[in-house]
Backbone of each chain as ProteinMPNN parsed JSONL, in Angstrom:
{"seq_chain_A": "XXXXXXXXXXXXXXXXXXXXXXXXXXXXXXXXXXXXXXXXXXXXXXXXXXXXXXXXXXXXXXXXXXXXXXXXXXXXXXXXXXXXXXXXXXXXXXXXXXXXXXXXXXXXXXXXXXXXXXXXXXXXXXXXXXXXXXXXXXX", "coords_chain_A": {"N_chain_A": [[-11.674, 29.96, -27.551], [-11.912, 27.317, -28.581], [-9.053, 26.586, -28.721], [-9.004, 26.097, -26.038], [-10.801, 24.604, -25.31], [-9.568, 21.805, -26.775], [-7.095, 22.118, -25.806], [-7.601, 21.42, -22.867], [-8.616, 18.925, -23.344], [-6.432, 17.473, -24.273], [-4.545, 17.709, -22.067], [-5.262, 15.451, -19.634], [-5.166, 13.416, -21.262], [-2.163, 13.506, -22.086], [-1.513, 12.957, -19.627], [-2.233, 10.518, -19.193], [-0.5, 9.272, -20.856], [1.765, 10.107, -19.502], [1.6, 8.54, -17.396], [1.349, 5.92, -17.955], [3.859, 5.477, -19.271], [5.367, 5.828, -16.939], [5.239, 2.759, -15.705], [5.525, 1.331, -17.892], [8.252, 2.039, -18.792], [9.984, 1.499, -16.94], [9.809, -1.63, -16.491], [10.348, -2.53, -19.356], [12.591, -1.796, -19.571], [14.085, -2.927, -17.327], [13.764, -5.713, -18.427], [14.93, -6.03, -21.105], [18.005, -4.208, -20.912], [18.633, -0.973, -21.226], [16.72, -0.168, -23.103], [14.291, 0.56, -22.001], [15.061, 3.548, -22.145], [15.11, 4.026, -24.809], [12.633, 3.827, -25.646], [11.813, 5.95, -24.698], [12.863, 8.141, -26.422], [15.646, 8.266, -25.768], [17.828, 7.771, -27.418], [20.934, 7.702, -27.464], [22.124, 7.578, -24.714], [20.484, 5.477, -24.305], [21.473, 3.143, -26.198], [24.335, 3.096, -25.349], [23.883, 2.715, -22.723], [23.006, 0.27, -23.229], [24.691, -1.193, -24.613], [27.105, -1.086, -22.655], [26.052, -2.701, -20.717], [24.747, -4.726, -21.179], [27.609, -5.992, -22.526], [28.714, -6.421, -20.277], [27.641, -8.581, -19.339], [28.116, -10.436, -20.947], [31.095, -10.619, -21.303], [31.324, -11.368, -18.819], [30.272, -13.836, -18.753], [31.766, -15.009, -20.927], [33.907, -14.643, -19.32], [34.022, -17.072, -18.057], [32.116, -17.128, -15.896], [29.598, -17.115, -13.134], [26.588, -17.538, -12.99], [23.993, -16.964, -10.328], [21.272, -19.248, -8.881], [18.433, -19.068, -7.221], [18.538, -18.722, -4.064], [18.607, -20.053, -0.416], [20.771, -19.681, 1.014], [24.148, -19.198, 2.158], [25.117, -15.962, 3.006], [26.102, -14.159, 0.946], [25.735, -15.364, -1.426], [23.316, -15.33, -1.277], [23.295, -12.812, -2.07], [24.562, -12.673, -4.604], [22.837, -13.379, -6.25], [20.471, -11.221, -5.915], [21.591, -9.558, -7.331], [22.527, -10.436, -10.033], [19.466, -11.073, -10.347], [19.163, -8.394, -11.664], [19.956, -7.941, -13.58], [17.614, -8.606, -15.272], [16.028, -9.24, -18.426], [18.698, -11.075, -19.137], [19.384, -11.908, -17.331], [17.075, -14.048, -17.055], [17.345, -15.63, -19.654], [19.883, -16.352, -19.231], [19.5, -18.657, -17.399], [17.555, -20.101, -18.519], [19.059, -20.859, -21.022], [20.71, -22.364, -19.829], [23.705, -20.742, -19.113], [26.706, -20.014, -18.509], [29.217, -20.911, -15.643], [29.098, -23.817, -13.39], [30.191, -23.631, -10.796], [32.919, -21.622, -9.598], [36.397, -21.589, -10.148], [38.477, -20.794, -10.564], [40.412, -17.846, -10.797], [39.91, -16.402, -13.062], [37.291, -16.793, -13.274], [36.121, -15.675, -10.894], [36.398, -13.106, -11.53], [34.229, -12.913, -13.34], [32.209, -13.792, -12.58], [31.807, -11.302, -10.792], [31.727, -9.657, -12.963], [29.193, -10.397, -14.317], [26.883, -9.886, -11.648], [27.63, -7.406, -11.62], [26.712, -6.302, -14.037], [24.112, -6.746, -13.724], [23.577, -4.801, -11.492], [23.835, -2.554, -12.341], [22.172, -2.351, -14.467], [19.862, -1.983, -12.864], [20.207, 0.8, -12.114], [20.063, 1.674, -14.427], [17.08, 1.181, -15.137], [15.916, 2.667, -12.864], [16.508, 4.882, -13.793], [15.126, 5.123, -16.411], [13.015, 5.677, -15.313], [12.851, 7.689, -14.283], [13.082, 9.949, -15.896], [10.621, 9.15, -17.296], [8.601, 10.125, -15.891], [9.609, 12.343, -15.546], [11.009, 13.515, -13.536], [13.991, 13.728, -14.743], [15.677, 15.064, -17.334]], "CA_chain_A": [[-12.48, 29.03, -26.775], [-12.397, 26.297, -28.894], [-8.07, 25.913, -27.949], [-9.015, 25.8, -24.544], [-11.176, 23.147, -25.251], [-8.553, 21.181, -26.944], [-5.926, 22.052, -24.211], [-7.652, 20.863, -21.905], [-8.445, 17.331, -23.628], [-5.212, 16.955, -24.412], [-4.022, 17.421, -21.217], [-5.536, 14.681, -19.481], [-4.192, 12.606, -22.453], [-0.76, 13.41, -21.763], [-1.099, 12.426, -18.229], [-2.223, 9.192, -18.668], [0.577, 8.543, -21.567], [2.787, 10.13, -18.827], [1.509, 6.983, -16.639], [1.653, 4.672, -18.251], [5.332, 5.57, -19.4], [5.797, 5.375, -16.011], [4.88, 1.548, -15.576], [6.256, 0.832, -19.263], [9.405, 2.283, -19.302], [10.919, 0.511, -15.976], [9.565, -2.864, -17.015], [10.983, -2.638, -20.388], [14.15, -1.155, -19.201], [14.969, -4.255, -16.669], [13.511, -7.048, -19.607], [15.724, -5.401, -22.411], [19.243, -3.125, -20.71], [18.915, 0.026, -22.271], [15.273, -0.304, -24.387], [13.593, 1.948, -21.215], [15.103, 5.042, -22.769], [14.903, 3.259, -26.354], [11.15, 3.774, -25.815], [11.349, 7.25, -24.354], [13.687, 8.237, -27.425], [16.892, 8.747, -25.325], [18.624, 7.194, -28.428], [22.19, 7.573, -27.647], [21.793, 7.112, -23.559], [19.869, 3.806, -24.656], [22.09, 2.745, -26.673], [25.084, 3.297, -24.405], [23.569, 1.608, -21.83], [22.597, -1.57, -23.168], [26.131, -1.72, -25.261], [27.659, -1.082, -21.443], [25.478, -3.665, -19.409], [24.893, -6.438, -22.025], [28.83, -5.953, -22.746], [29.545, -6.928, -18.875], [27.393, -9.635, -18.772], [28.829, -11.721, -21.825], [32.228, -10.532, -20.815], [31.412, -12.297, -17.567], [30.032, -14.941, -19.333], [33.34, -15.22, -21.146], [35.469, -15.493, -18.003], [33.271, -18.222, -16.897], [31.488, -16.418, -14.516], [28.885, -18.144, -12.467], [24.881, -17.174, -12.155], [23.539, -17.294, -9.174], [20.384, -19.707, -8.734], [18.174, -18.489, -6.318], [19.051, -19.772, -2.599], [18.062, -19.532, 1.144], [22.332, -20.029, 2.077], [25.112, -18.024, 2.266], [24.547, -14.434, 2.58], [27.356, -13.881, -0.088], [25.406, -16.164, -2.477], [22.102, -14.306, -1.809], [23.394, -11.148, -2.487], [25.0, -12.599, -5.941], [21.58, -13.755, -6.948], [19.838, -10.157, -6.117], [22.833, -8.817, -8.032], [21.702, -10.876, -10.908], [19.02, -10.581, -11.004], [18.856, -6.836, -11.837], [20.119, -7.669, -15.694], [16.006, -9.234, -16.254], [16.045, -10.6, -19.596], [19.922, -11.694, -19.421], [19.344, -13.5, -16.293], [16.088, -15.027, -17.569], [17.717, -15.931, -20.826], [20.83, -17.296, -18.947], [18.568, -19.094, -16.248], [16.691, -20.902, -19.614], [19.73, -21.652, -21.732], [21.983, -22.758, -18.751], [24.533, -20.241, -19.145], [27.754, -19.543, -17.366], [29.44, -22.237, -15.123], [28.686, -24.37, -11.949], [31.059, -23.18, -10.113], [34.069, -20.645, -9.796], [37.608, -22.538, -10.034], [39.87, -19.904, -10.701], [40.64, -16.221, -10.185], [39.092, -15.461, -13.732], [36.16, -16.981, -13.364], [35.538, -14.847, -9.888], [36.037, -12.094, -12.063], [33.368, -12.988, -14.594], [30.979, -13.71, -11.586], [31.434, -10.285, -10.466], [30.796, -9.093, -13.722], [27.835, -10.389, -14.266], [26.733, -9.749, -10.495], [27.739, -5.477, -11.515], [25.837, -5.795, -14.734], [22.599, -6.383, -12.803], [23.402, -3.574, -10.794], [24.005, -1.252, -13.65], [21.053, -2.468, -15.126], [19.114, -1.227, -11.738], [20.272, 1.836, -12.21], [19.013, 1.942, -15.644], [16.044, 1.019, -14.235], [15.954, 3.695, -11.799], [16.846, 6.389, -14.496], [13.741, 5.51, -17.113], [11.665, 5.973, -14.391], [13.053, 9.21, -13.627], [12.63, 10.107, -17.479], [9.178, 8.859, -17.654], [7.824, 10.701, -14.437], [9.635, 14.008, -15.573], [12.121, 14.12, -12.844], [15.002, 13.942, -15.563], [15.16, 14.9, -19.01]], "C_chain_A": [[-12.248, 27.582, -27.205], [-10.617, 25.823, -28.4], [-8.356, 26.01, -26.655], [-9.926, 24.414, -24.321], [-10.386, 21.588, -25.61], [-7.342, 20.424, -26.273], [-6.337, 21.307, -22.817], [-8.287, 19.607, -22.182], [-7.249, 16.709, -23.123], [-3.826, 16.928, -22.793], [-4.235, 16.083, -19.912], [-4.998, 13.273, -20.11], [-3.008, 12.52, -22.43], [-0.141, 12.733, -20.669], [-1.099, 11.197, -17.849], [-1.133, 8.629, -19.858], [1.821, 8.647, -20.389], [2.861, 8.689, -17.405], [1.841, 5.921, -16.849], [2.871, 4.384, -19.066], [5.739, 4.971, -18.065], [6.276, 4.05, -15.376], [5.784, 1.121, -16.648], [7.572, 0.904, -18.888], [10.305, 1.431, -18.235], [11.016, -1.129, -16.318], [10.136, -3.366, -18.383], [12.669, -2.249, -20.322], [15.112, -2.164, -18.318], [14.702, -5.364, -17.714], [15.344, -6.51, -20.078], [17.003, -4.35, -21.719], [19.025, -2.048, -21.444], [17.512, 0.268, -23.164], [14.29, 0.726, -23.068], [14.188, 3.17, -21.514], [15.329, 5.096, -24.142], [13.482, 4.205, -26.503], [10.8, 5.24, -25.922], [12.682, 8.469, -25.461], [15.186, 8.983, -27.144], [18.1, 7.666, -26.421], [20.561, 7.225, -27.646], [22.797, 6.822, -26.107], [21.492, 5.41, -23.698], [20.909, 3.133, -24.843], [23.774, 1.926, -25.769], [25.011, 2.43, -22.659], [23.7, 0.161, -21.994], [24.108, -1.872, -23.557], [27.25, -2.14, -23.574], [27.272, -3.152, -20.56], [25.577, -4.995, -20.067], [26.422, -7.094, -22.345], [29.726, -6.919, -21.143], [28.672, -7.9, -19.391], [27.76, -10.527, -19.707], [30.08, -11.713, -21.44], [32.401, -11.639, -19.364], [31.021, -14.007, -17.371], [31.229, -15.912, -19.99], [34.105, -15.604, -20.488], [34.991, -16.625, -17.502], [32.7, -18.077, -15.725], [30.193, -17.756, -14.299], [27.598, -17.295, -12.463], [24.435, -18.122, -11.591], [21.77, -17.896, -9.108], [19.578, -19.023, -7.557], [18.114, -19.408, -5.068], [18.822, -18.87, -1.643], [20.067, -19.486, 1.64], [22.743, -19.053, 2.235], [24.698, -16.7, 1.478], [24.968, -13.742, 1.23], [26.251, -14.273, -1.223], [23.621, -15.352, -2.583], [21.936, -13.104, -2.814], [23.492, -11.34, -4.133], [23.476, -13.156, -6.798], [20.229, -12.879, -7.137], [20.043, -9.466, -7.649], [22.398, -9.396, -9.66], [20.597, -10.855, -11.732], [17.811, -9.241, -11.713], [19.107, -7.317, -13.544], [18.72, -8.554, -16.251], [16.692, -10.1, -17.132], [17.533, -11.895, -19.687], [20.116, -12.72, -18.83], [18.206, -14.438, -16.67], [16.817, -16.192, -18.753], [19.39, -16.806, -20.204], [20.606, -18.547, -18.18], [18.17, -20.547, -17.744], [17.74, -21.78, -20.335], [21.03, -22.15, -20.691], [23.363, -22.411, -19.004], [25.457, -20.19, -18.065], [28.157, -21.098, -16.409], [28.497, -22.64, -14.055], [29.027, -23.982, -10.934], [32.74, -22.306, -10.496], [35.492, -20.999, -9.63], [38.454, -21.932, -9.901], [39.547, -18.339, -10.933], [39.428, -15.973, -11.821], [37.894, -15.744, -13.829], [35.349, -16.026, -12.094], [35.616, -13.808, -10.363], [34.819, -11.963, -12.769], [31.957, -13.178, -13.679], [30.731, -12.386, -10.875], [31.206, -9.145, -11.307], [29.531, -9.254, -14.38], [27.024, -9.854, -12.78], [26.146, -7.869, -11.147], [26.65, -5.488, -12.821], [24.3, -5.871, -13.839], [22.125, -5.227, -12.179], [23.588, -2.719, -11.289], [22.281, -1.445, -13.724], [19.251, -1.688, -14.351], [19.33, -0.134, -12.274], [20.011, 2.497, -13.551], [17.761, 2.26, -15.976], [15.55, 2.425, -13.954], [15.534, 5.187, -12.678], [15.561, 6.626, -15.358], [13.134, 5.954, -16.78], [11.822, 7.267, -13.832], [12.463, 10.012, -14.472], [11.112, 10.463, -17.864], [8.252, 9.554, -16.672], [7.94, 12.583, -14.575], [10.552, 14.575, -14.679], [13.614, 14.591, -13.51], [14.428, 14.387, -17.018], [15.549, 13.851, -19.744]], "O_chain_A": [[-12.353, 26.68, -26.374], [-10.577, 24.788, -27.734], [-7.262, 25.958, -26.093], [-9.807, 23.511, -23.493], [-10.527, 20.545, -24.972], [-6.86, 19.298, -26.152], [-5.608, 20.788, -21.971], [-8.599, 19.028, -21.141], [-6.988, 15.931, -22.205], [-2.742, 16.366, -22.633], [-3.216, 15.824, -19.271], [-4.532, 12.309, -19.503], [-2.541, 11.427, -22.751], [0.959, 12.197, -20.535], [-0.529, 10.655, -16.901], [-0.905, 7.423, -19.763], [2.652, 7.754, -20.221], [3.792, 8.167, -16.792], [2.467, 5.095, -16.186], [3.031, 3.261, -19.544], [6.314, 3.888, -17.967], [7.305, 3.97, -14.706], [6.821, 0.543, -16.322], [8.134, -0.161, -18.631], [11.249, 0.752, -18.64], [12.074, -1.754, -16.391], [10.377, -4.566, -18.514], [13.614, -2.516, -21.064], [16.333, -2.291, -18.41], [15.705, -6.065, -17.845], [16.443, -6.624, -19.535], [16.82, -3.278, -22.296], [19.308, -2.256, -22.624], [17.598, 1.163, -24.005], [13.61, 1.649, -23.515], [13.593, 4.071, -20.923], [15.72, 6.138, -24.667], [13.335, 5.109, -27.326], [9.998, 5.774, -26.688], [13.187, 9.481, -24.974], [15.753, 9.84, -27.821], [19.022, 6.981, -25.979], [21.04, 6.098, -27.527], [23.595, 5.885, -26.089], [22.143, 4.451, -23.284], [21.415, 2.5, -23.916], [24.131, 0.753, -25.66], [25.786, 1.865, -21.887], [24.202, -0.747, -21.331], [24.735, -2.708, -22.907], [27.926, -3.157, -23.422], [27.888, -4.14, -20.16], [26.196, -6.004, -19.729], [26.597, -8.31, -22.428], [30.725, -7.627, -21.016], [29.26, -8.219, -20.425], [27.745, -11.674, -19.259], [30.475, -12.838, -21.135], [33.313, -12.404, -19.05], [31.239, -14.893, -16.544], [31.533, -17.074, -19.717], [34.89, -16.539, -20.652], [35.522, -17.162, -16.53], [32.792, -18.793, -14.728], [29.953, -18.789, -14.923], [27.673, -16.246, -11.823], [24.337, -19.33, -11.803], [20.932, -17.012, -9.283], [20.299, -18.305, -6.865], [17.727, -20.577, -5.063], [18.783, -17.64, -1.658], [20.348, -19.192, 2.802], [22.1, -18.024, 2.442], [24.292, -16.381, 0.36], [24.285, -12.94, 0.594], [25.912, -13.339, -1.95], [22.988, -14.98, -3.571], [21.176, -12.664, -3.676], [22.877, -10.621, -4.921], [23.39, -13.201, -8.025], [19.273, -13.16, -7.86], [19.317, -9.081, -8.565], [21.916, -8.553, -10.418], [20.46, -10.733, -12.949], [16.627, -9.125, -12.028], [18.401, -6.968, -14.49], [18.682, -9.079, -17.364], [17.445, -11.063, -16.994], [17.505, -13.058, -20.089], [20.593, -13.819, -19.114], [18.432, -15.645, -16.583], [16.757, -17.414, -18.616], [19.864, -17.764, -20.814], [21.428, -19.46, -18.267], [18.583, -21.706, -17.716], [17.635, -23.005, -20.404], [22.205, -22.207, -21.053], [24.221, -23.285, -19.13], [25.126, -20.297, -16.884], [27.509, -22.141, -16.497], [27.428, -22.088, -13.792], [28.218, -23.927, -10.007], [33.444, -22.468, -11.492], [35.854, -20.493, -8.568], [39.366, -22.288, -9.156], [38.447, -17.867, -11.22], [38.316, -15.462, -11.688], [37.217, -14.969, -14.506], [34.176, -15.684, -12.243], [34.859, -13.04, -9.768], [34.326, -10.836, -12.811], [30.852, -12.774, -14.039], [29.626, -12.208, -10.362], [30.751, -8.057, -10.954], [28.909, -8.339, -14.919], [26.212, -9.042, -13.224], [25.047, -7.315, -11.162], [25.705, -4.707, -12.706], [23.639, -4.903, -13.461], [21.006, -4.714, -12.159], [23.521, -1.717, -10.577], [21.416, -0.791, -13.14], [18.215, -1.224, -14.825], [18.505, 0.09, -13.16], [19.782, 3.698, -13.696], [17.322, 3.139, -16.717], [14.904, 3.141, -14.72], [14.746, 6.104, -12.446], [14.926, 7.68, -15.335], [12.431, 6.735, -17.422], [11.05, 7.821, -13.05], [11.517, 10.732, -14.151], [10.579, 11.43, -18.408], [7.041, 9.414, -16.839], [7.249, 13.532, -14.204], [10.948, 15.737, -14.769], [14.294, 15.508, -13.051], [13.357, 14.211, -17.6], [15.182, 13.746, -20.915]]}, "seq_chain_B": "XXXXXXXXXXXXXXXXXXXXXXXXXXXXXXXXXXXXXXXXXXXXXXXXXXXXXXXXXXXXXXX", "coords_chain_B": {"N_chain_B": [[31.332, -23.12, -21.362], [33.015, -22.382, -24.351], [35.367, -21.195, -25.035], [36.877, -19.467, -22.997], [37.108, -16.366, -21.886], [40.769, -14.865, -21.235], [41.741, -13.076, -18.83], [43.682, -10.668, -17.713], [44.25, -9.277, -13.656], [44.23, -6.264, -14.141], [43.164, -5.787, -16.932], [41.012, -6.609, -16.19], [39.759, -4.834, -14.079], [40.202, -2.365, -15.596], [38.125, -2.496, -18.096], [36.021, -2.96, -16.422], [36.082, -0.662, -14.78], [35.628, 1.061, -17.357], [32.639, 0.535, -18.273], [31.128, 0.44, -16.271], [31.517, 3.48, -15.22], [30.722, 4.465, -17.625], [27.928, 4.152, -17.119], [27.318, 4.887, -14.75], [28.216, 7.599, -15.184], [26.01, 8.474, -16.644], [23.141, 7.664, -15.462], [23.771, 9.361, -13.489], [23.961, 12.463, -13.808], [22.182, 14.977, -15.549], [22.734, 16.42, -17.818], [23.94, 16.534, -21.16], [26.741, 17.206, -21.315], [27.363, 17.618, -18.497], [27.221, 14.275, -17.918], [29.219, 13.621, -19.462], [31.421, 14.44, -18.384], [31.014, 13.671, -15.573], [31.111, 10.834, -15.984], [33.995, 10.589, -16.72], [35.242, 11.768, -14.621], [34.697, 9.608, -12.665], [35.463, 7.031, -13.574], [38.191, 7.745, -13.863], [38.366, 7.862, -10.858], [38.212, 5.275, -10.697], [40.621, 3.751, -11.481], [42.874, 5.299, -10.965], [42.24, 5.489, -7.725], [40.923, 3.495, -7.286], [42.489, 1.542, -8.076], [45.365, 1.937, -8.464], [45.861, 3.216, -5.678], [45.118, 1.604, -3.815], [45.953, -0.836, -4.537], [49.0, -0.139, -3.983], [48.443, 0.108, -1.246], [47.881, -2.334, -0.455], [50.02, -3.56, -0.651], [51.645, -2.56, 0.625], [50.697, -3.713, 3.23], [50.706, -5.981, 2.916], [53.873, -6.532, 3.012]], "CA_chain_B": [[32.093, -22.16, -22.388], [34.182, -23.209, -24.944], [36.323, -19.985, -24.941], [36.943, -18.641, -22.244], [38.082, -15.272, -21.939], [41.517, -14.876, -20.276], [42.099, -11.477, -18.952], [44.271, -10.091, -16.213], [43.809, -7.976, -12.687], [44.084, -5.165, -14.337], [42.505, -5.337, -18.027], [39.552, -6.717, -15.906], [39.588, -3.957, -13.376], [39.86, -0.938, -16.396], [36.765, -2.974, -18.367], [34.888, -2.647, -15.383], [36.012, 0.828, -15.08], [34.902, 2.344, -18.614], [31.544, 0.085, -18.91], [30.484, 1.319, -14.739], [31.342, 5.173, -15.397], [29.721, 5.247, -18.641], [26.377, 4.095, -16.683], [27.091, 6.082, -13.855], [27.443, 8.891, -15.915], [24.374, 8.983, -17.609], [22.512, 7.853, -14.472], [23.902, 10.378, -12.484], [23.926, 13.672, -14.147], [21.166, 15.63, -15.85], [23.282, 17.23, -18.757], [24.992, 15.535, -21.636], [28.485, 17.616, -20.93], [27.716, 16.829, -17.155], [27.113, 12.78, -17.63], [30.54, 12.979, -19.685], [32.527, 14.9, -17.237], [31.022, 12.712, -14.155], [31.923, 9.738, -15.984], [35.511, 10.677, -16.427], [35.521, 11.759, -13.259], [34.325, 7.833, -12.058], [37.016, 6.382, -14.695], [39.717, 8.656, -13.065], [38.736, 7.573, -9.505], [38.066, 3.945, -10.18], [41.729, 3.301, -11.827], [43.676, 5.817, -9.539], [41.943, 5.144, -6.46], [40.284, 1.999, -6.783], [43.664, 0.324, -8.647], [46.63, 2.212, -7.951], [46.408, 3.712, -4.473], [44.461, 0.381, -3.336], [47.297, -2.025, -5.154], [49.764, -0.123, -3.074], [48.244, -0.177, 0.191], [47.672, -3.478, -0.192], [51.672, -3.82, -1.208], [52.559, -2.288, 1.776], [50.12, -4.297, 4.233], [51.63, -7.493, 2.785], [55.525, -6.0, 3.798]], "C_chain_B": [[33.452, -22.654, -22.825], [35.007, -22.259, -25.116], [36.012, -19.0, -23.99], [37.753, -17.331, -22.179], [39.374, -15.159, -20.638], [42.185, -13.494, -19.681], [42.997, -11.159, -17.425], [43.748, -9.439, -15.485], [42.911, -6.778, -13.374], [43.678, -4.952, -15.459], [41.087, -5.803, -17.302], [39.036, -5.362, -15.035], [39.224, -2.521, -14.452], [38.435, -1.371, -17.205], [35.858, -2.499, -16.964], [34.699, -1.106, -15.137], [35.311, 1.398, -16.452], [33.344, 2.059, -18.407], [31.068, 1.001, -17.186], [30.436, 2.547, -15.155], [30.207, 5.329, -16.424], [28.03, 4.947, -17.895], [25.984, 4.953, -15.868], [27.033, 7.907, -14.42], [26.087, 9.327, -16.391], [23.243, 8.689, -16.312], [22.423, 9.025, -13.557], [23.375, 11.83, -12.049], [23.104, 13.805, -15.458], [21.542, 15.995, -17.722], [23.923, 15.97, -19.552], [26.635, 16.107, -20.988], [28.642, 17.003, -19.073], [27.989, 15.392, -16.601], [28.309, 12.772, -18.167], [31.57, 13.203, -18.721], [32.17, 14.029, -16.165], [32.125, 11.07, -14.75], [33.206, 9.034, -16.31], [35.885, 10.654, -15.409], [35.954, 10.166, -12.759], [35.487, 7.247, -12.697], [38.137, 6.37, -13.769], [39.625, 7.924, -11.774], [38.96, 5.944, -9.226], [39.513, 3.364, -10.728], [42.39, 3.814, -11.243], [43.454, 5.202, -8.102], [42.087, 3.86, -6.236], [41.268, 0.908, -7.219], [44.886, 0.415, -7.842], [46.864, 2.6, -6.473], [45.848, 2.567, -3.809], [45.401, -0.612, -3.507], [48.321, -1.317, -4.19], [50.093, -0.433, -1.621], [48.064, -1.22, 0.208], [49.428, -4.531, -0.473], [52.088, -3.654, 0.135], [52.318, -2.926, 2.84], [50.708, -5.624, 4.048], [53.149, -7.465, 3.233], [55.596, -5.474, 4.807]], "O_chain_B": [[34.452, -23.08, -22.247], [35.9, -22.873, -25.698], [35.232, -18.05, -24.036], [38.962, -17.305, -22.413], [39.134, -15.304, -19.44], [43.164, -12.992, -20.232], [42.717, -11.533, -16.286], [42.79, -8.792, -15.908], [41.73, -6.437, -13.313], [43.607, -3.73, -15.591], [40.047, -5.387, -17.814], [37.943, -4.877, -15.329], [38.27, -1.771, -14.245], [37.511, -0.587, -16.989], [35.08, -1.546, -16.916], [33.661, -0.45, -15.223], [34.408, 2.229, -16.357], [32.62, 3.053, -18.343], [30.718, 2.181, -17.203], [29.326, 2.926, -15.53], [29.166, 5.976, -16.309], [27.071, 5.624, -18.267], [24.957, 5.632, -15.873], [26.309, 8.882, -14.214], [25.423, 10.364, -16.414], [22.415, 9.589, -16.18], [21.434, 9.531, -13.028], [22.843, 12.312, -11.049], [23.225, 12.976, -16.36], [20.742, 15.832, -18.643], [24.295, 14.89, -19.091], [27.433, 15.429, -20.341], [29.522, 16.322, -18.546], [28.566, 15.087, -15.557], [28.99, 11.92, -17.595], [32.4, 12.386, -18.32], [33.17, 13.493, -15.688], [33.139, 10.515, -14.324], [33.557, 7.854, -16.295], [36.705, 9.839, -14.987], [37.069, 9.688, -12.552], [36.497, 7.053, -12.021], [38.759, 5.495, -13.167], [40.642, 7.326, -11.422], [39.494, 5.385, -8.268], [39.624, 2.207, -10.323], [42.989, 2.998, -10.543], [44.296, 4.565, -7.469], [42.831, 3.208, -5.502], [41.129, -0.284, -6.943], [45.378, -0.35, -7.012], [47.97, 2.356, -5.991], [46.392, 2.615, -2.706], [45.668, -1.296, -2.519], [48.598, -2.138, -3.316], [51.069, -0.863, -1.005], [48.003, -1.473, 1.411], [49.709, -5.73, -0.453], [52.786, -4.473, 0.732], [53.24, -3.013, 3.651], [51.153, -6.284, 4.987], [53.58, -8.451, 3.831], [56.695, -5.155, 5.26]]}, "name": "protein", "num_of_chains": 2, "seq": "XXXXXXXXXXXXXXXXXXXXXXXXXXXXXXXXXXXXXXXXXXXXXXXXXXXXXXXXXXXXXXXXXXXXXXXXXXXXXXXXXXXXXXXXXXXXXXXXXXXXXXXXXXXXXXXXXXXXXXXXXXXXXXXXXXXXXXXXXXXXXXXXXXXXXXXXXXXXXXXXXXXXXXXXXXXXXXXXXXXXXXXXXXXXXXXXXXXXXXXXXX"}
């Protein structure tokens, strides 16, 4: 009697940690690349991630890539500023310390703008996955 | 940026390849053996496909 009383505390208790994983883990997972399955102790996944996503976006930083301000113009230029900003903290943190160029001059710098652009969109899908994690749809 | 990185077509194209698969892997598939095998898979298609049979056809559309 008395584990059934227990069990059924503790289940209630689980549900609202499983909630508020829910909320947590996406929000921490677009801030930080990789720290939404940090949290939920997908250690190696985590890891792997952020080394991946944070890896493009200095790399793209490197070629002289360009982040995208946010703008009403060209559709092109919207998109690269969605695209953006999916990597959260990187784009915040590039946004603050005025990272990356003005503009795109030469072939490697349109590379470095479309790797930052893809890390964002990794970083979605990072996103995407905690929240799968944290809900129970994945392990 | 005071050093810029200078990289070619194609060391930018395989970078993009390993760092994408490995995300798509682990996004994708459920399993560890399954997220590695997908994201070979992705590897495989994005340097075959997405380099070599794409760099050709685009060889041959220019001739």
């Amino acid at each position: 009697m008395a584990e059934d009383t227990s069990t059924s505390s503790a289940r209630p208790a689980a549900a609202a940690e499983a909630g508020s994983m829910a909320l947590l883990a996406p929000a921490v997972a677009w801030l930080i690349p990789g720290a939404g399955h940090l949290i939920q102790k997908r250690w190696i996944r985590g890891f792997l991630l952020m080394g991946s996503i944070v890896a493009m976006f200095v790399m793209g930083l490197a070629m002289d890539g360009k982040i995208y301000n946010p703008n009403a113009g060209d559709l092109l230029d919207i998109l690269g500023f969605v695209g953006d900003l999916g990597a959260g903290g990187l784009y915040i943190a590039g946004r603050l310390f005025d990272w990356g160029s003005t503009a795109i001059t030469y072939a490697g710098a349109d590379y470095g703008t479309k790797f930052i652009v893809v890390a964002g969109l990794l970083n979605i899908m990072s996103v995407v996955d905690a929240y799968h994690i944290a809900i129970g749809k994945k392990q | 940026m005071i050093l810029a990185l200078q990289v070619s077509h194609f060391t930018a194209a395989v970078t993009f390849a390993v760092f994408a698969s490995i995300v798509f892997g682990i996004t994708q598939r459920n399993t560890p053996r399954e997220m590695l095998r997908f994201a070979g898979y992705c590897f495989v298609m994005f340097v075959v496909v997405g380099l070599f049979v794409a760099g050709w056809f685009m060889w041959l559309l220019h001739h």
